[in-house]
C-alpha positions, 0 to 999 in steps of 0.5 A, a space after each residue: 731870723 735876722 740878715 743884712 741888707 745888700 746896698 753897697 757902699 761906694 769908694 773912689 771909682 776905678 779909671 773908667 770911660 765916663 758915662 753919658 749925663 742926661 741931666 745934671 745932678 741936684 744940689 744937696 740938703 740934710 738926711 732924716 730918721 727911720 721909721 716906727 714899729 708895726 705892731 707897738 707902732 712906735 719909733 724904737 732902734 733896730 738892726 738893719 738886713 735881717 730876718 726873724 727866722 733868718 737874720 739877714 743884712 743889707 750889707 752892713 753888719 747884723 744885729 747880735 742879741 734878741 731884742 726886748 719887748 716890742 712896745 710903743 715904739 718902732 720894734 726894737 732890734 729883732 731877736 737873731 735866731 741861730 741863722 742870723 748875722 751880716 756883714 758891710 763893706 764896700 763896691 764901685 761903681 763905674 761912673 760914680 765920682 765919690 769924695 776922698 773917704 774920711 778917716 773912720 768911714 766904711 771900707 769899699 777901696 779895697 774891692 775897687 782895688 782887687 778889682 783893678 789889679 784883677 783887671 791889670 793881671 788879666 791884661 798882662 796875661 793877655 799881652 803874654 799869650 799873644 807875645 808866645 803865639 806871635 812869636 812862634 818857633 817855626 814847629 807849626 802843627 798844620 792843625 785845623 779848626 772849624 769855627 761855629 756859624 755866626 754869632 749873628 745867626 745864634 738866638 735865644 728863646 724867649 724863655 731861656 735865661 739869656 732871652 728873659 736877661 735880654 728883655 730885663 736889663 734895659 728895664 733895671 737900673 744901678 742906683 747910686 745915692 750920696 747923703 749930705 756927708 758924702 757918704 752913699 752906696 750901690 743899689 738896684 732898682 726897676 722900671 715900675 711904670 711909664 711915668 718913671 717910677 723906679 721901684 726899691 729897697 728903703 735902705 738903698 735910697 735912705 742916705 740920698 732921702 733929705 737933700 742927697 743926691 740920687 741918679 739911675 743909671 740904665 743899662 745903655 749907660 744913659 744916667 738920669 737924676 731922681 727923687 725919692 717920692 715915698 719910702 716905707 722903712 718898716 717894710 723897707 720898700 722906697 719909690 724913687 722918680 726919674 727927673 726927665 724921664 725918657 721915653 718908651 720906658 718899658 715896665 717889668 711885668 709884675 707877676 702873682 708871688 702868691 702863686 708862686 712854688 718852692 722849687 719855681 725858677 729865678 733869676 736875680 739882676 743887680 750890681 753886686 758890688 757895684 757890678 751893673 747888669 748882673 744876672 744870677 740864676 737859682 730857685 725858690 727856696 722857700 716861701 713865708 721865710 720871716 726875715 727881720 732886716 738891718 744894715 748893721 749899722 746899730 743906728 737903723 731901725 729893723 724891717 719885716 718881712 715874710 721873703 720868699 727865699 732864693 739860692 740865686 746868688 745875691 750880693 752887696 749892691 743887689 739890694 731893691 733888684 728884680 727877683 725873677 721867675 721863669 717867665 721873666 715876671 717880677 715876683 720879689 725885690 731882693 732885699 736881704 742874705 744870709 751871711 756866714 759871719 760878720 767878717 767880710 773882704 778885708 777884715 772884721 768890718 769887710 762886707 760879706 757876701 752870698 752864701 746861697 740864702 737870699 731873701 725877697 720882698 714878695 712882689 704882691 705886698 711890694 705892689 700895694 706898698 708902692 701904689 701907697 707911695 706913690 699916692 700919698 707919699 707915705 707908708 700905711 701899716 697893719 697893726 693889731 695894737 698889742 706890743 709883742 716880745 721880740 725874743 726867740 724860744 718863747 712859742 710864739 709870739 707873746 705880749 708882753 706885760 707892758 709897752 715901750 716906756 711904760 704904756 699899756 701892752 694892749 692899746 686900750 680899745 685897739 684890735 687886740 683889746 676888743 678881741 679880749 686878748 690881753 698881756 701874757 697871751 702868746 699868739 701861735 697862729 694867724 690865719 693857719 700860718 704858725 706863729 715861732 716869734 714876734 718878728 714872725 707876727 709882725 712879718 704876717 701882719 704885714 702882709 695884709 691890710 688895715 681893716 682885713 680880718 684875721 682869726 688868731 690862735 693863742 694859748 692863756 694859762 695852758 689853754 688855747 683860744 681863738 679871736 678874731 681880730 680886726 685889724 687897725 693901721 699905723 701912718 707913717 714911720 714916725 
């Protein structure tokens, strides 16, 4: 399943009271390439906010066809399976002055603009109520009201959504990333440590990683500049740092997605179209969901993931928010929709928006990704060294006959070699989990670690077998 990832593009900013600076903004150098493929282990285009079983977008436009083989090179475009497709388009954001829009670029002005006339029309409304009431015609009804107790007195539990609201939001963050072009957009992030971690999607950060700008800016409106320290494109997970990081930062409680149970309680914080403190509410909807992500610009490379599910309204500019659960503990970065179509505000190429299928990183493989980064800076994947379809309809996941550019589909000596499978096998379990497509292969194996050992089932000639299979690792997106 393919889908779109949510960063939300930024357009002028609507006239809006300037937000405090704590630090000035850094100069800008040049952006990078993506990253590499986690099963051919090698560098090859893809489609960005998507899902194998569910094709999802992180606000561009999702891939169409299912991709080739998987070979040597990063996993090509991931294959759209029937739910599949996305949209991009653009949002605002309060204090983010972008540069005059260049012809051609992504649209994001006419949300601003709605947005603005909403606000205009509100107002006038308003001013007309007040004129009628002020102005009276002497036919005074003598009607009484009695007013509710002060709202002072009103307070909320803990483990209701706003208590839960009340104690996130000063620990979530809007982060708005600009690339040497000018061009950026909207996204979410969370305090992940004391020592200013903020922890969030690749795809939001990705245009501001080579000499960009990048700021966070926190639900007080205090505004700080930040770095990206490591980001992981294939699992599409990215650590950025404040740069005078304030203190008394107060980390999200990270909670155990494993245990997590369809039909558990959510709660999604985030700026959908550039909307900060954004508080949405929902359910799990369903676990394991594979989801191959792209941003839909044909030019990214696909991530992996084996999401949790959620009905929580997600939109553009939600990309690398908190997925909460009824404690108010993390349990998924919201990653990824499910769009309805390609189509969106404004016209063919207008960002869509939520239709009730999000999808999460779970917060367990987040965690390890992140203690990766921030470690060494660099992202470290689970490979079983076979190349593997990425087509549907095939029963699972299938090796292909030969690997990206002509190199052998079993890497000689690799897991997959010493556990005897060769090109043909088609792999339909890993562990007990089943096995529907290569994108789904990859999506499980990357929910473990390099060295951990996982029996795999697969048919040859009619007939099934089994392996277990040790498996290897991969440095790096490139």
């Amino acid at each position: 399943m393919s889908t779109e990832n949510e960063g939300t593009e930024v357009p002028p900013a609507p006239s809006a009271p300037p937000v405090p600076v704590d630090a000035p903004a850094a100069p800008a150098p040049a952006p990078q390439g993506a990253g590499p493929d986690p099963v051919s282990q090698e560098p090859r285009p893809a489609e960005h906010h998507g899902a194998p079983a569910a094709a999802a977008s992180s606000m561009g436009t999702a891939p169409g066809a299912a991709g080739p083989a998987h070979g040597g090179d990063w996993p090509p475009p991931p294959a759209m399976p029937a739910y599949a497709s996305g949209g991009g388009g653009g949002g605002w954001g309060a204090s983010y002055q972008q540069p005059a829009p260049k012809p051609g670029g992504r649209r994001g002005g006419l949300v601003a603009g709605i947005i603005a006339a909403a606000l205009v029309a509100g107002a006038v409304g308003g001013g007309v109520g007040y004129w009628a009431a002020e102005r009276g015609d002497g036919s005074s009804t003598g009607s009484t009201t009695v007013s509710a107790s002060n709202p002072a007195d009103l307070k909320r539990d803990k483990g209701t959504v706003a208590g839960i609201a009340a104690k996130a939001l000063p620990s979530t963050v809007t982060i708005e990333a600009e690339g040497n072009s000018g061009e950026g957009g909207t996204g979410t992030g969370f305090v992940y440590d004391t020592q200013g971690h903020i922890l969030t999607n690749n795809h939001v950060v990705a245009e501001a990683a080579d000499g960009g700008k990048l700021s966070a800016t926190f639900s007080n409106g205090k505004k700080y500049d930040a770095e990206v320290i490591g980001k992981a494109q294939g699992y599409d997970v990215a650590v950025i740092k404040l740069k005078n990081a304030p203190d008394g930062l107060k980390p999200l409680t990270l909670g155990n997605s494993d245990q997590v149970a369809v039909g558990d309680s959510t709660i999604a914080i985030g700026a959908p179209f550039g909307l900060s403190n954004t508080v949405t509410t929902g359910i799990v909807s369903a676990k394991d969901r594979p989801v191959a992500s792209s941003d839909g610009s044909g030019t990214s490379k696909a991530s992996y993931m084996s999401a949790l599910q959620t009905d929580a309204s997600i939109n553009p500019g939600n990309s690398g928010g908190p997925l909460l659960d009824g404690n108010g503990n993390v349990i998924g970065i919201n990653s990824a929709i499910q769009s309805a179509s390609s189509g969106g505000m404004g016209g063919g190429s207008g960002q869509s928006g939520s239709i009730g299928l999000g999808f999460a990183i779970p917060i367990n493989q987040a965690k390890m990704v992140a203690q990766q980064l921030i470690k060494t800076g660099q992202p470290v994947y689970p490979v079983i060294g076979a190349s593997v379809s990425l087509e549907e309809g095939t029963g699972g996941a299938k090796i292909t006959e030969q690997g990206a550019g002509g190199s052998a589909a079993v890497t000689a000596n690799g897991p997959a070699d010493k556990a005897g499978l060769k090109p043909g096998d088609v792999i339909t379990k890993l562990d007990e989990q089943p096995i529907d497509s290569g994108p789904t292969l990859i999506g499980q194996i990357w929910t473990h670690k390099p060295g951990d050992s996982v029996k795999l089932t697969y048919t040859r000639d009619g007939k099934e077998h089994t392996a277990d299979v040790t498996l290897g690792e991969r440095k790096g997106d490139s």
